[in-house]
N, C-alpha and C positions, 0 to 999 in steps of 0.2 A: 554723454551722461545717460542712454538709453540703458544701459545693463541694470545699472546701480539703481534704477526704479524695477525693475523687473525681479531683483533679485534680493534689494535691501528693503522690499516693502509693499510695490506692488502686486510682488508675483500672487503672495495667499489671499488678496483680494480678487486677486484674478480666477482664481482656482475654486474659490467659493462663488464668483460669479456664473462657472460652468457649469457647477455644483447642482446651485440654490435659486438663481435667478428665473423665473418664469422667460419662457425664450419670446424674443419678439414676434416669429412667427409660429405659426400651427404648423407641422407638418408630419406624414408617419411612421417616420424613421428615427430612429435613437437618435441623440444626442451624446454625439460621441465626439470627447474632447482630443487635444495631444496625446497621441500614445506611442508608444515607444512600440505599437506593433500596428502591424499593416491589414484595418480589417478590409472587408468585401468592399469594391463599389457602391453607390446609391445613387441613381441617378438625381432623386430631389435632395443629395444631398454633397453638392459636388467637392473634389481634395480643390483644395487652392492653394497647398505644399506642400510637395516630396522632398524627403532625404532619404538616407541610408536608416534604412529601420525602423521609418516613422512617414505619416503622410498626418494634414492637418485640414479638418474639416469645414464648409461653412457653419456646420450648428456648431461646433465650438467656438467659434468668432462670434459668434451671433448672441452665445451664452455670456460670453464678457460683457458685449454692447448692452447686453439686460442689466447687468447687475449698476451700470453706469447711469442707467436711468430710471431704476428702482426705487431710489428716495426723492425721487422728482420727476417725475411723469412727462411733465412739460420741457426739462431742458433741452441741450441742442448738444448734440457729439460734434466734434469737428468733424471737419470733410475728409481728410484720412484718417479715421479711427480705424476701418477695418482693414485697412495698411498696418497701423499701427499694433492695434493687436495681434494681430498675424504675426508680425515680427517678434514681440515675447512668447508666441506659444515656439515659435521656430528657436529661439533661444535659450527657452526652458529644457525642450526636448534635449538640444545639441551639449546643454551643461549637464544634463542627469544622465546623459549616456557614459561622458568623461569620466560620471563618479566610481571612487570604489566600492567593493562592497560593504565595509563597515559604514563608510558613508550614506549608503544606501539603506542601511539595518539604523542608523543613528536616526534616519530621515524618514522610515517607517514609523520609527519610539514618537517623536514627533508630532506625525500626524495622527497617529491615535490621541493624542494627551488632545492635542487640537481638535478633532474629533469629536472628545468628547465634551470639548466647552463650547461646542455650535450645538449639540444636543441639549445641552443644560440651558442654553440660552433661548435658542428658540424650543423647545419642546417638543417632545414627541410627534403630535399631531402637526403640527407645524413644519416640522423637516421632515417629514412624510410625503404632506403635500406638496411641497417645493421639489422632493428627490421626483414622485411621480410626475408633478408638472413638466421633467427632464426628462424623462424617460432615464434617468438613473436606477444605481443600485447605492446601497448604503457602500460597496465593494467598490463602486464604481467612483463614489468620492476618497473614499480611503485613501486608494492610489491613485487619485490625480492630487491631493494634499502629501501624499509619499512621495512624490515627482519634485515639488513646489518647495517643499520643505527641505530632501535632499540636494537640488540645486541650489538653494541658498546656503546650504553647511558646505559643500564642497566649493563653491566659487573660487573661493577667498583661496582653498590649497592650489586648486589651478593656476590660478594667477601667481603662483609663488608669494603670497604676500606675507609679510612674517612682523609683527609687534612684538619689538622687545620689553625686559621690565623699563630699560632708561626711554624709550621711548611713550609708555606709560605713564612716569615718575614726570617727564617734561611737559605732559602736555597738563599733568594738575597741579606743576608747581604754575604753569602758564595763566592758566583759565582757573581762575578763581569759581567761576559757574559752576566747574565740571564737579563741584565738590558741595552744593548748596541747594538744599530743597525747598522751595516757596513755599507760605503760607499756605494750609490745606484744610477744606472746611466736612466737616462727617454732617451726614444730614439723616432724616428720617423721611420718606416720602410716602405719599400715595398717590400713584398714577394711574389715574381709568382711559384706558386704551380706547384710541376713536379709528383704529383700524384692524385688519383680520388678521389674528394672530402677531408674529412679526412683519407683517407683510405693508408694502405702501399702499392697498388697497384699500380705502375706507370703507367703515360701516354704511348702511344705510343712513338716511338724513335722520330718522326717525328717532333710529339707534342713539347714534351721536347727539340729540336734543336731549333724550333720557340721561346721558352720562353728561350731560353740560349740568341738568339740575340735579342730578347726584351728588356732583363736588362742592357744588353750592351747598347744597343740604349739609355734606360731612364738613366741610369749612366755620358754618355755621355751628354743628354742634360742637368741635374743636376750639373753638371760640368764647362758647359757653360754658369749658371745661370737662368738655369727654377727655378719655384719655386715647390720646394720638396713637399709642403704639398700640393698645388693641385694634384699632379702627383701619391701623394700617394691616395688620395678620389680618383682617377679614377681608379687606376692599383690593389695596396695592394691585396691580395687576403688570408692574415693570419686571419682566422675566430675571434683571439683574439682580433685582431687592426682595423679589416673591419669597424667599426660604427664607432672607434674614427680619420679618419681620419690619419689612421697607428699609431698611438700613441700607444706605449707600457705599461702597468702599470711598477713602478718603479723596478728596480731586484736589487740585488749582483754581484760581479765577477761571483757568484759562480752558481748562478741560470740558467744561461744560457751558450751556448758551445763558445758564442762571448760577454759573458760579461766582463773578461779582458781587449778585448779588447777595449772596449766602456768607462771604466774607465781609458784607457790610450792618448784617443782624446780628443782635445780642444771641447771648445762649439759651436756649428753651424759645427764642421767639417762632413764629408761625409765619409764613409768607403768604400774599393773595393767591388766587386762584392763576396759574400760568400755562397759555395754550402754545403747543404747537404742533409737528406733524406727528408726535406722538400721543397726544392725547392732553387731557387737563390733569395737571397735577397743583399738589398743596407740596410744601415739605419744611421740616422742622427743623431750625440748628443745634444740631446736639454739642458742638464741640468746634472750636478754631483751634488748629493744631499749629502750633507756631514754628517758623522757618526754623532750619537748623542748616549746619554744615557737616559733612561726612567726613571722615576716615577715610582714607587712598584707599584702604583694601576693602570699602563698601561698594567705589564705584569704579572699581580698574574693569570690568568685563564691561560698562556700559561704555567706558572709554575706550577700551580695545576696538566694540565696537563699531564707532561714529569711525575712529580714524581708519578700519577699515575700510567701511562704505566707499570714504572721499579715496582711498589708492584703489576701490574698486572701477570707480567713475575713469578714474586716468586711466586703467588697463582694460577695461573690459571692451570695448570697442575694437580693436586689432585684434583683441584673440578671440572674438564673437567671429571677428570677418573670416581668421583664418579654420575654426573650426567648421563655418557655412561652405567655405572652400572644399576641404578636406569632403565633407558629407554630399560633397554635391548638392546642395539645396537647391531645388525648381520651385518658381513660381509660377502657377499654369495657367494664371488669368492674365490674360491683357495688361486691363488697367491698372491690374496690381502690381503688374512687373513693370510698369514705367514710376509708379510711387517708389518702388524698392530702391531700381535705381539711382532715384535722387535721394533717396536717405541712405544709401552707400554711399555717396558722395559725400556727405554730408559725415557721416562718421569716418571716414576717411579724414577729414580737414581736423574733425574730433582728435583721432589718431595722431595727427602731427602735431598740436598743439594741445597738448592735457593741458591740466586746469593748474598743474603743479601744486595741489591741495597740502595746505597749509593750516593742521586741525587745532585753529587759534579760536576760532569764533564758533562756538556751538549753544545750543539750548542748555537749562541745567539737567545736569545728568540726574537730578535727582525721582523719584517717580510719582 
């Protein structure tokens, strides 16, 4: 099942982690991710693996490890994580070499469109700081998001995998779900940010005091009959809702950590003051969007989707092995080449027993 996270969802977190994550360590050499070319040596910055046309460095393993402990300072990686990641950037590489060129050109279009919703999200100043905290270039994410994105669109043709219309047609006359959108609640927010920029770094204590009695204060005058949507154009500071006036796109319960609650308030009500690593927010229920069911021809691409993933999970494993074959892939640490080989083994056993995935049971395809 290693590809199908790699490929169905992990990889552009992965790739945004090389990106954007401040790196665990200091050191004075680029950070330079998977590449499909072969730069110079660095001594503080040693390959830990070779293929044909590609070598993979520790700062790019190291930029993964960041982004994985970015929203939580404190957690704890497992003890082969940097096994683990090694093995997606070796597998990203060895799928986007396989690609064509249209697939390559589809996977550029891509990560520009991507590109520019990490700009709009975190801001200017913000993904400035993050690319130099990398020692990046804005070029330098482009094409490792052009890598990321291309090996996710080609995968599926590699592996020969083909969804027909009847194979479509069965799985939504099957799954009632795959055709049904949950209740969805539109909100109006204002969120004052208790950290730098988008960043897990908190403000100062000082800071953060200041904006605990701010919300209190705008909650209070909301309460008293200010009007919420100007107060959100001044105050809101959520990069998602900042243009619309705090307006949130519509969610699920499930979507967010206070959308239960937002489907349990009347319409125009107001919510308490709610903390978390984001900051204090208030937010207003504008609207409960009520469940509905779809049209086959709203959700066949989200369907196409899912049941690829699962025949991705059952083949990607042997043709990952036989493409590391082909490329000659080295692993030149040690310890790393005794992890490798038990997760060789390991997707080996994969290999001989797929999951024979059966796309009866899925979330609802709705968004």
């Amino acid at each position: 099942m290693h590809m199908i996270k790699l490929l169905m969802g992990t990889a552009l977190a992965m790739t945004l982690a090389m990106a954007l994550a401040s790196p665990p360590r200091a050191t004075g050499a680029p950070a330079i991710s998977a590449t499909n070319s072969v730069p110079a040596a660095a001594a503080d910055d040693p390959v830990l693996a070779r293929g044909k046309d590609f070598v993979i460095r520790r700062s790019a393993v190291d930029q993964v490890l960041a982004t994985s402990l970015a929203g939580d300072a404190s957690a704890h990686l497992p003890p082969n994580a940097v096994a683990q990641v090694l093995g997606r950037l070796i597998e990203l590489q060895l799928v986007w070499q396989q690609a064509t060129a249209a697939e390559k050109a589809a996977g550029a279009q891509l990560a520009d469109q991507r590109f520019a919703y990490i700009l709009k999200t975190l801001g200017a100043p913000e993904m400035a700081r993050r690319l130099q905290a990398n020692h990046m270039t804005e070029d330098d994410l482009r094409r490792s998001l052009a890598e990321t994105m291309t090996a996710k669109e080609s995968l599926p043709r590699q592996l020969g995998i083909q969804v027909t219309e009847d194979d479509l047609q069965k799985y939504y006359d099957e799954n009632p779900a795959a055709s049904e959108q949950a209740e969805r609640a539109r909100v109006r927010e204002i969120l004052l940010a208790t950290s730098v920029g988008s960043s897990s770094n908190p403000l100062p204590d000082e800071a953060i005091r200041a904006k605990h009695a701010q919300i209190l204060e705008l909650h209070q005058q909301i309460e008293a009959g200010a009007d919420f949507a100007a107060l959100a154009r001044k105050y809101n500071e959520d990069p998602i809702s900042k243009d619309t006036g705090g307006v949130m796109p519509p969610f699920r319960a499930r979507n967010t950590e206070f959308g239960s609650l937002a489907l349990s308030m009347q319409t125009n009500q107001i919510s308490g003051v709610l903390t978390n690593e984001e900051g204090y927010r208030i937010f207003q229920l504008l609207e409960k969007i009520p469940a509905k069911k779809f049209a086959f021809a709203a959700v066949t691409n989200k369907i196409k989707n899912y049941i690829i993933a699962g025949k991705t999970a059952d083949l990607a494993p042997a043709y990952i092995a036989q493409l590391r074959q082909a490329a000659g892939v080295e692993i030149l640490d040690a310890g790393l080449k005794t992890e490798f080989a038990e997760a060789e083994a390991r997707a080996a056993e994969e290999a001989k027993n797929p999951s024979g995935f059966q796309p009866t049971k899925a979330p609802p395809m709705g968004p």
